[in-house]
C-alpha angles and dihedrals in degrees: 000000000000099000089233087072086052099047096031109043109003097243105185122197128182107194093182106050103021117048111143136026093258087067095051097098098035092052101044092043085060099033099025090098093082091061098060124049131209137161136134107350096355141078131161102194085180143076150162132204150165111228120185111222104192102308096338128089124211130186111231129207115203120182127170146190113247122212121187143195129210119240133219076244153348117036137341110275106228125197145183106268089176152312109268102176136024109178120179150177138196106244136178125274098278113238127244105266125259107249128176133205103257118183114212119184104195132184098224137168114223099253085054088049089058100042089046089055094052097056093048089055093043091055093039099249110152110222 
């Protein structure tokens, strides 16, 4: 897979267990959970992807039921009780993004500097 589909949209592909469009629902009812996130005093029940299937892209839609549990203290821990609905359509090979050069001068410490580096590494911007 051309490494543009993977930084810039987050194209995910699973050549051993989905391999063709039948096994979509199946495979995201079972595996949808690692798309959406929950813990204390937060909870996404939805989600949307792009997954490749061989040379074909589709756009799918995850949403989930939440259950929680109250604490001692702090916030309510939410969880993923199940996924209740996996919708998806077949989509053209999404194109690589428009960027510009863009020139930034910045007064940084050090420390801001770093920090600054690794998130821009983290959200694959070459500096």
């Amino acid at each position: 897979m051309e490494q543009y589909l993977i930084n810039e949209y987050n194209v995910f592909e699973d050549e051993n267990y989905l391999t063709n469009e039948n096994q979509i629902e199946e495979y995201f009812k079972d595996n949808g959970r690692d798309w959406l996130d929950c813990g204390q005093g937060y909870a996404r029940n939805e989600a949307e992807i792009i997954c490749k299937i061989g040379e074909k892209f589709y756009n799918v839609s995850i949403e989930a039921e939440i259950g929680s549990s109250k604490q001692d203290y702090g916030d309510r821990l939410y969880c993923i009780d199940y996924i209740s609905y996996v919708k998806y359509e077949e989509i053209n090979k999404p194109l690589p993004k428009e960027k510009k050069r863009v020139k930034y001068e910045l007064l940084l410490t050090k420390g801001q500097k770093k920090l600054l580096e690794d998130y821009m590494k983290e959200i694959h911007i070459k500096f």
